[in-house]
N, C-alpha and C positions, 0 to 999 in steps of 0.2 A: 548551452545556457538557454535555458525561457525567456521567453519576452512575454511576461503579464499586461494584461488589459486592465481597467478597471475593474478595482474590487476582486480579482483572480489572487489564488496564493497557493500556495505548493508546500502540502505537509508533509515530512518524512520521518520515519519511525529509524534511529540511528542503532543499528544492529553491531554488536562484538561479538566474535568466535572465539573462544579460548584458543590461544596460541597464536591467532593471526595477530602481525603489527597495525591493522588499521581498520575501525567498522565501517559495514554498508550500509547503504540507504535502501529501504521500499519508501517507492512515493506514492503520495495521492492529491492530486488535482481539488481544487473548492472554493465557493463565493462564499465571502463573507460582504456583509454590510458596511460594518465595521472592524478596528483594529481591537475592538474588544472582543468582537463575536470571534475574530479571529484568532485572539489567545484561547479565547473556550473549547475552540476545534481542538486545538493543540492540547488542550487539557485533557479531551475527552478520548483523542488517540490516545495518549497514556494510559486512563481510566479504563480503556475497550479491551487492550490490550490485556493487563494485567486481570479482566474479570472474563474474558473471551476466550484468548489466544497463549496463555501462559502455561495452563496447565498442557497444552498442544504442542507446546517447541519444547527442547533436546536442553538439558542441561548446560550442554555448552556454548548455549545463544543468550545474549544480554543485552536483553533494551536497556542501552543508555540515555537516552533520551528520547524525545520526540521535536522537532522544530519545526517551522514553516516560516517561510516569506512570503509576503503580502503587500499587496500594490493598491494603493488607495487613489488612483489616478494620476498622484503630479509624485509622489514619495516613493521606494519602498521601506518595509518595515521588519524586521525580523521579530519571533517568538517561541521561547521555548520552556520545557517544561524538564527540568531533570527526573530521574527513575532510577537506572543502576540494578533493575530487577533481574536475573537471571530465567530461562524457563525450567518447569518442575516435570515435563515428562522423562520420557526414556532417553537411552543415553543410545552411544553407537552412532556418530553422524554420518552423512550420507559423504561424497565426496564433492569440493565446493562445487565443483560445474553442473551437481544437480539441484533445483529448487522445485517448491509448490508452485505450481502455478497456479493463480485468481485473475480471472476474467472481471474488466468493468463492463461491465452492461447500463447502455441507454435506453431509452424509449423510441432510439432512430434504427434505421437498418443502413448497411454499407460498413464496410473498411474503417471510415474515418468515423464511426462514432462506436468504436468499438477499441479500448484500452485491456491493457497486460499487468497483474502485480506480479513478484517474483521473489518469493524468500526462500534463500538458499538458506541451508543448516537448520532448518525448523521441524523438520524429519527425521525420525529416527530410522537405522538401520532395517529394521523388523519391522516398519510398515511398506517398505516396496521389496515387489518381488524381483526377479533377476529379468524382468523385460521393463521393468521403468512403473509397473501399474501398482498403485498404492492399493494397500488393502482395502473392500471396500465398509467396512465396518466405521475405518479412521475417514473414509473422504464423508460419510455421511455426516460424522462429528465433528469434522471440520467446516462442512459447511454451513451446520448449524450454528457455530459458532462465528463465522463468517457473515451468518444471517445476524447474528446480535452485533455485531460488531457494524455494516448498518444501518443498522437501525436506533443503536448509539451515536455514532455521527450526525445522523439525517434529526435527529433528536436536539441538536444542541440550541437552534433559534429558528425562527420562523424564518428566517432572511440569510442560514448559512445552508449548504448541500455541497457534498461532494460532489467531483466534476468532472468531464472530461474536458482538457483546456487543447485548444483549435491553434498554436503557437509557428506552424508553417510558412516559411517566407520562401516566395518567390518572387524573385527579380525584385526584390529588395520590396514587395510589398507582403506586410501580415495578413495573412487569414483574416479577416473579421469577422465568421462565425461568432457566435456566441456560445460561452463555455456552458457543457451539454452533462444538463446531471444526470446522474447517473439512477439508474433504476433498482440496480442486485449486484450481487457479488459472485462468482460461481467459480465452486472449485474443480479445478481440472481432475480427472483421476488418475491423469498419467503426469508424473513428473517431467519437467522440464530439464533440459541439460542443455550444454553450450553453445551446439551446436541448434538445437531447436528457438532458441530463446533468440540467436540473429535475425532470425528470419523475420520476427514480428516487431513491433512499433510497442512501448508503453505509454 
């Protein structure tokens, strides 16, 4: 579980597979000012999605929603936005242990300012080949899509940005970094699987 700071909130895009009993989350870290600016985040992850990333995921993936929780210092707050959209690419899913993987990129250098996105089933069959490396035609179009997606976000107020949140307790004290926005989004051109995906931090 996160421990939010002031004004930190944690967006998640709530994914279904056809056939699976229960969706997963991709998260994404962000300041909001307010719990308004904070439902707008949420709105505009759904919005990104559906004009970015929809025609790029497999039939059988369905943004159900988008939510986030949001911490205004003494409260929290939850928000969300229903969808229900399915994606309109190619079919043929990958097997679940493999994902895209998207790099959060900051403006810092090191380990700690450096985050992991991970969507499994957004892949079609016939874009990786038998060593894990997506085609490179799709990584190009997906990270331009990646790019609008953003820059939709980064778009929503002057006073909201995605983020990488600094939430590490030791010896019972938090981090108090300050949540570290993010600069780009960059997509991997090798697929992730389960074994790779341990190793790193989102």
């Amino acid at each position: 579980m996160i421990t939010l700071k002031e004004n930190e909130g944690v967006g998640r895009w709530i994914l279904q597979q056809a056939g699976d009993s229960a969706p997963f989350n991709v998260t994404l870290g962000f300041v909001s000012d307010t719990g308004g600016h904070a439902q707008d985040f949420v709105d505009a992850m759904a919005s990104t999605w559906h004009d970015n990333l929809r025609d790029s995921t497999t039939t059988a993936l369905t943004l159900v929603s988008t939510e986030a929780l949001w911490f205004d210092g003494t409260n929290e707050f939850t928000f969300a936005h229903d969808l229900g959209e399915a994606g309109t690419g190619g079919t043929g899913v990958l097997p679940s242990n493999c994902a895209l993987l998207v790099r959060k990129n900051t403006f810092y250098a090191g380990r700690k300012y450096r985050g992991r996105m991970y969507w499994p089933s957004m892949l079609a069959e016939g874009d990786v080949d038998i060593n894990g490396e997506i085609d490179s035609d799709v990584v190009t179009a997906l990270q331009g899509h990646f790019d609008d997606v953003f820059a939709d976000l980064d778009g929503v107020h002057i006073s909201v940005f995605s983020a990488l949140l600094h939430d590490k307790v030791t010896d019972g004290v938090l981090d108090d970094t300050p949540a570290s926005p993010l600069s780009s989004f960059f997509v991997n051109s090798k697929i992730a699987t389960q074994r790779r995906r341990m190793r790193g931090t989102t």
